[in-house]
LODOVO-58341 format. One line per field, with one value per residue (C-alpha): z, x, y; residue in three letters; residue number from 1. Coordinates in nm, 3 decimals. Each point is the difference from the previous one (the first is absolute). Layout:
zz <- c(Z/...)
xx <- c(X/...)
yy <- c(Y/...)
code <- c(Ala/...)
pos <- c(NUM/...)
This chain:
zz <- c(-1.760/0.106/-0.095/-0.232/0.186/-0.212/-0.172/0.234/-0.015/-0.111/0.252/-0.049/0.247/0.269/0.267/-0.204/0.246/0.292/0.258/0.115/0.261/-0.008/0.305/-0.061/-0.369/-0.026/-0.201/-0.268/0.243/0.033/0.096/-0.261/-0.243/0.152/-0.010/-0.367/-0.092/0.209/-0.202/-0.353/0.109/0.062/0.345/0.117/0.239/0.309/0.129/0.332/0.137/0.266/-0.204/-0.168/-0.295/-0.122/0.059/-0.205/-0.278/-0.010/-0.008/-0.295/-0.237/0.112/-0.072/-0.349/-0.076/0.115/-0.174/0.290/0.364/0.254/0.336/0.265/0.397/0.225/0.217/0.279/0.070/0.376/0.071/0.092/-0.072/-0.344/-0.055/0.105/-0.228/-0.296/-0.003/-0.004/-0.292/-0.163/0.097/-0.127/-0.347/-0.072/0.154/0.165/0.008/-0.224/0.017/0.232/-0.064/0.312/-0.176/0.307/0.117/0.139/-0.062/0.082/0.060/0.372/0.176/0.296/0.209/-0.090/-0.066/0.225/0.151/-0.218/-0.292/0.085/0.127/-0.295/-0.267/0.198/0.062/-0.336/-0.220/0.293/0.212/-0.304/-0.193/0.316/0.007/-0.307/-0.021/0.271/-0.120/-0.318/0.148/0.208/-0.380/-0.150/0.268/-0.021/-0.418/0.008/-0.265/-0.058/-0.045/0.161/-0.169/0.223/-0.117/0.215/-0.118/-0.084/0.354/0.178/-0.055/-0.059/0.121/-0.095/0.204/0.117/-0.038/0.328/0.041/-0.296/-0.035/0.359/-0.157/-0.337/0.231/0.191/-0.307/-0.154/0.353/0.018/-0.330/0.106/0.270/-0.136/-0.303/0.255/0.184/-0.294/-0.200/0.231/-0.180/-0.368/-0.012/-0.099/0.126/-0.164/-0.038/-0.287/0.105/-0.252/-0.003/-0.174/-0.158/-0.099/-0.007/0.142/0.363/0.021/-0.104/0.196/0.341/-0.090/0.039/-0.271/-0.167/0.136/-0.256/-0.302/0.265/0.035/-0.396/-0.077/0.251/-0.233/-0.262/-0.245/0.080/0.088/0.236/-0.081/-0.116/0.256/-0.232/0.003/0.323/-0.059/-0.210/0.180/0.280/-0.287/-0.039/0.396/0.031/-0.332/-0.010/-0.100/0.288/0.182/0.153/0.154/0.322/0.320/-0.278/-0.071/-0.356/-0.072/-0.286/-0.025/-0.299/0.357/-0.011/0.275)
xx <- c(1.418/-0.265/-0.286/-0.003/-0.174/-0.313/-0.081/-0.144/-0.352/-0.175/-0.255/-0.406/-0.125/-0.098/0.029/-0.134/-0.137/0.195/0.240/0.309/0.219/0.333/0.257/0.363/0.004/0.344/0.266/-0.037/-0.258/-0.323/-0.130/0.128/-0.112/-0.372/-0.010/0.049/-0.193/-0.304/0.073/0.029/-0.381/-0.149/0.055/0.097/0.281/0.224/0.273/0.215/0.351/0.225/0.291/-0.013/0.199/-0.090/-0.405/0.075/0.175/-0.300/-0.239/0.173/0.009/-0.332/-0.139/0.193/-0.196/-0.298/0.015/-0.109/0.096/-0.009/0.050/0.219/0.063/0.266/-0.115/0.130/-0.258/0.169/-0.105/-0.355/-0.024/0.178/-0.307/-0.251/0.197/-0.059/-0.333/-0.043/0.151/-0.122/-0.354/0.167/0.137/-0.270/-0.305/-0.036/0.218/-0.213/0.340/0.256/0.323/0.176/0.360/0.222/0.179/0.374/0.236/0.344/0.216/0.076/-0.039/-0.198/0.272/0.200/-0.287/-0.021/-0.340/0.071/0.063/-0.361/-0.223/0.094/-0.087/-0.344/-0.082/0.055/-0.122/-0.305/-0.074/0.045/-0.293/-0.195/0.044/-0.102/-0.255/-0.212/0.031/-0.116/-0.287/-0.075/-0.003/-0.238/-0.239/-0.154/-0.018/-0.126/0.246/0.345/0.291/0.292/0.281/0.271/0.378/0.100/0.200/-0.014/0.255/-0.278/-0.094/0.367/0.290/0.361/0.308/0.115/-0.363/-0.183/-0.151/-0.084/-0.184/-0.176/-0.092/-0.140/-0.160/-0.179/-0.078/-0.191/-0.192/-0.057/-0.153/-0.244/-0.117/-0.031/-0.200/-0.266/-0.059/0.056/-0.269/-0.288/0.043/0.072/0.386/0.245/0.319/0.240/0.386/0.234/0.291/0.262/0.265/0.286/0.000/0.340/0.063/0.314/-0.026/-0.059/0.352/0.122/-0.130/0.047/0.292/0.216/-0.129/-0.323/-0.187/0.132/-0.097/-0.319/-0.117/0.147/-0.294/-0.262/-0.153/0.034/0.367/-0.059/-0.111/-0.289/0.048/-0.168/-0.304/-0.126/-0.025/-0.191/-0.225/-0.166/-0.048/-0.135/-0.265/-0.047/-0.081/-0.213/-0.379/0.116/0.033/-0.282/-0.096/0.340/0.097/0.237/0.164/0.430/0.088/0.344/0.172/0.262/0.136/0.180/0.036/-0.186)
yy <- c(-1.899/0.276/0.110/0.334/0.278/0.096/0.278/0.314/-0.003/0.316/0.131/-0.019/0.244/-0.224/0.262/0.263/0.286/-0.173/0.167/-0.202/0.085/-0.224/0.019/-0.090/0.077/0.142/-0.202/-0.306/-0.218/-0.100/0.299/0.197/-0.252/-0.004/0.390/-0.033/-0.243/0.204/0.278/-0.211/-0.122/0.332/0.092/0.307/-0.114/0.154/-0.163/0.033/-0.132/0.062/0.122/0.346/0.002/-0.325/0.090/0.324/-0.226/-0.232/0.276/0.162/-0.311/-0.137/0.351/-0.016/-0.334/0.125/0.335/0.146/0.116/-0.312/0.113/-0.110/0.053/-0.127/-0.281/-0.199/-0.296/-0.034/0.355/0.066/0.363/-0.109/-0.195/0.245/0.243/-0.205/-0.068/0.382/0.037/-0.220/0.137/0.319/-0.110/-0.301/0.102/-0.371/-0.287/-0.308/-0.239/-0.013/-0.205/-0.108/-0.075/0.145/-0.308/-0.017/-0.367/-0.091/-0.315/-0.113/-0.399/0.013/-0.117/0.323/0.216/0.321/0.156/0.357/-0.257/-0.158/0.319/0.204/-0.242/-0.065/0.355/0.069/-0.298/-0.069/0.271/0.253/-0.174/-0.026/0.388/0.096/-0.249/0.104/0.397/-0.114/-0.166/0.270/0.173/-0.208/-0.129/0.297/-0.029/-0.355/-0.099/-0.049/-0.241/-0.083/-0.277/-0.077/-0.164/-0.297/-0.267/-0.403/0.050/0.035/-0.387/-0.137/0.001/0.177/0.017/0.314/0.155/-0.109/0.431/0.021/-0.298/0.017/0.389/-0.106/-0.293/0.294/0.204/-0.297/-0.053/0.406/-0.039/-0.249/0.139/0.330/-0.123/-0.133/0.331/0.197/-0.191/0.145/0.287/-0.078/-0.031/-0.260/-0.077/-0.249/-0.079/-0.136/-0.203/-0.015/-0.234/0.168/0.378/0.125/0.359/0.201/0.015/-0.382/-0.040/0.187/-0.149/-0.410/-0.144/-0.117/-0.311/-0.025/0.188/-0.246/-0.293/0.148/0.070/-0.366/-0.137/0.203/-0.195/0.283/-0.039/0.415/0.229/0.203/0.335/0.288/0.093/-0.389/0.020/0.368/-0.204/-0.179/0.276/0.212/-0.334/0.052/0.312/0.024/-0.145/-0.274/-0.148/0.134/-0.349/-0.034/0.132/-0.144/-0.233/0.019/-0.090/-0.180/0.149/-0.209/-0.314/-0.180/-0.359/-0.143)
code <- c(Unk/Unk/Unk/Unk/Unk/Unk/Unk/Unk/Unk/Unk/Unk/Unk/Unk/Unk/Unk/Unk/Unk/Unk/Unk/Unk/Unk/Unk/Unk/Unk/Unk/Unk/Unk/Unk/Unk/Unk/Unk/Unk/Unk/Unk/Unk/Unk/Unk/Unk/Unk/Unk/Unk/Unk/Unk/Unk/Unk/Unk/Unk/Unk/Unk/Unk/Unk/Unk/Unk/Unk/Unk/Unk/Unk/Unk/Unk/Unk/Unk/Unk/Unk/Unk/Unk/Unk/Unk/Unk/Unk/Unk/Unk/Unk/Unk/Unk/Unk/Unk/Unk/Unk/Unk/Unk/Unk/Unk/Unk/Unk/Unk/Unk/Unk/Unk/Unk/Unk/Unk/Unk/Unk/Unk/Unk/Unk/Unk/Unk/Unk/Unk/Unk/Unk/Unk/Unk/Unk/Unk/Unk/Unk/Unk/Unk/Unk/Unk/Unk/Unk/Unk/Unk/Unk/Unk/Unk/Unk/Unk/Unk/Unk/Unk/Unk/Unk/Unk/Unk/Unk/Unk/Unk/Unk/Unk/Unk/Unk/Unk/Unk/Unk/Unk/Unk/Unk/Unk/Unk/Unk/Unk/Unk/Unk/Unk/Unk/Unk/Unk/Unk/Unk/Unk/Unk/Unk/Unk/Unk/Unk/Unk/Unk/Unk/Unk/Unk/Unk/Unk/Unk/Unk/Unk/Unk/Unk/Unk/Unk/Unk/Unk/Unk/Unk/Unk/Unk/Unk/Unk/Unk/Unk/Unk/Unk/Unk/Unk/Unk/Unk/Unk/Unk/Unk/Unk/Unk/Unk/Unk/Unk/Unk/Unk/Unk/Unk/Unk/Unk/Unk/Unk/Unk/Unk/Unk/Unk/Unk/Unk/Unk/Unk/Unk/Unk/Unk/Unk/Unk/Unk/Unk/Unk/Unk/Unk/Unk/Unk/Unk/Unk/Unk/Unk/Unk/Unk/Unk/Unk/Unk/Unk/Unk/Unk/Unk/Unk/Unk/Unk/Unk/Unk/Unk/Unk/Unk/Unk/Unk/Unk/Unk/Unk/Unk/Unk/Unk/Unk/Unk/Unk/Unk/Unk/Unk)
pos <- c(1/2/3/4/5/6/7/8/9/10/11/12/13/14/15/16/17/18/19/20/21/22/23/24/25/26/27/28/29/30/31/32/33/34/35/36/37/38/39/40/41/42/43/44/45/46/47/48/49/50/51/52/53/54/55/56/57/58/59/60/61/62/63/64/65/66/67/68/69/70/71/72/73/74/75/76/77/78/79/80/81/82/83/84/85/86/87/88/89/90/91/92/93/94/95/96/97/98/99/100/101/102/103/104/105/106/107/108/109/110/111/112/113/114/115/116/117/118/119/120/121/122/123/124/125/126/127/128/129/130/131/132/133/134/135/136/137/138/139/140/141/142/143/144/145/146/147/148/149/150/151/152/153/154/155/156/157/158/159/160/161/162/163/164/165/166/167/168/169/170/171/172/173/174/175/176/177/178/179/180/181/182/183/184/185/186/187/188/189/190/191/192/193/194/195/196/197/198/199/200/201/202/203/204/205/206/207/208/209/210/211/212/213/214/215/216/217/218/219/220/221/222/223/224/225/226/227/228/229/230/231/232/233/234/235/236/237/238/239/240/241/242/243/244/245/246/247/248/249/250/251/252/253/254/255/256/257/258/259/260)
């Protein structure tokens, strides 16, 4: 028998006078989650996604919690120029980016042995190279500032092993590497990078893109006996990229109740 989820914790103002910037935050996900959590701690928050109607419905009901406007731009992290396009905006609407959440990150199911190269480029351009992208425009951003932080989402797959997921685990792999060695240029000039890998958030689109079965397999391997729910996973990048962790930088915290 699982776990009870606890109650949802109130916010404190930990990133009082902070601006976030959190990609894929469309939909019932972690990014989502994290935007609204930002806002709940006193950030003044934009978000971006690669799908229009659901960025314009997260907008709208994270600007409804907020009681204020929370902006939002169309972003494809494989795109360069999409990149670029961002960051001016959110120059435009924020002034300067303090946070940036890299939460873009593409899955699927396929074995090796069947797995195609589309199948395997798109999930590493997306979940790898995208965070790559955005992470060197945003330290082009704040080099100049000498402050900033960036949190980036991996996953426990990046240190074990799943059937079915061998891109997305070599990704999250490279996004936990990518954070390391960013954190040790980046900390010549006052900025932390860091990474949360969670074991299992369930939200809608998760669903949707595991096949049947393994999800139940999956949450009975969790000590909790359930998955996590998206905003305690957003809590602990909140803890990230407050001051509270102002010591920690290069490091990838497991969020995750897994058996060993």
């Amino acid at each position: 028998m699982g776990v009870s989820v606890p109650d949802y914790p109130k916010g404190r103002n930990v990133l009082e006078g902070k601006t976030v910037l959190v990609t894929a935050a469309a939909g019932t996900g972690i990014g989502f989650a994290t935007a609204k959590r930002c806002l709940e701690e006193g950030a003044t928050v934009m978000v971006s996604d690669i799908h229009e109607r659901r960025l314009g419905e997260a907008t709208d009901a994270l600007a409804e919690a907020a009681g204020r406007p929370v902006p939002g731009t169309i972003c494809n992290v494989t795109k360069q120029g999409d990149v670029d396009a961002l960051f001016e905006a959110a120059a435009a609407e924020l002034g300067h980016v303090d946070v940036l959440v890299n939460n873009a990150g593409l899955g699927g199911y396929a074995r090796l042995d069947e797995m195609t190269d589309d199948q395997w480029s798109v999930v590493l351009d997306v979940t790898l190279n995208g965070t790559f992208r955005m992470t060197r425009a945003c330290l082009q951003h704040m080099k100049g500032r000498g402050a900033g932080v960036i949190v980036n989402n991996a996953s426990v797959l990046g240190w074990r092993a799943q059937e079915g997921q061998a891109h997305y685990a070599a990704a999250k792999a490279g996004v936990m590497a990518l954070t390391r060695c960013a954190a040790a240029e980046a900390a010549d000039y006052g900025v932390r990078v860091n990474a949360v890998a969670p074991s299992l958030a369930m939200h809608e689109f998760l669903a949707k893109v595991t096949p049947d079965g393994l999800l139940d397999d999956l949450t009975r391997r969790e000590a909790f006996g359930r998955a996590a729910e998206p905003w305690e996973i957003a809590n602990v990048i909140v803890f990230l990229a407050s001051d509270y962790s102002s010591y920690m930088t290069g490091e990838t915290l497991a969020v995750s109740s897994q058996h060993p």
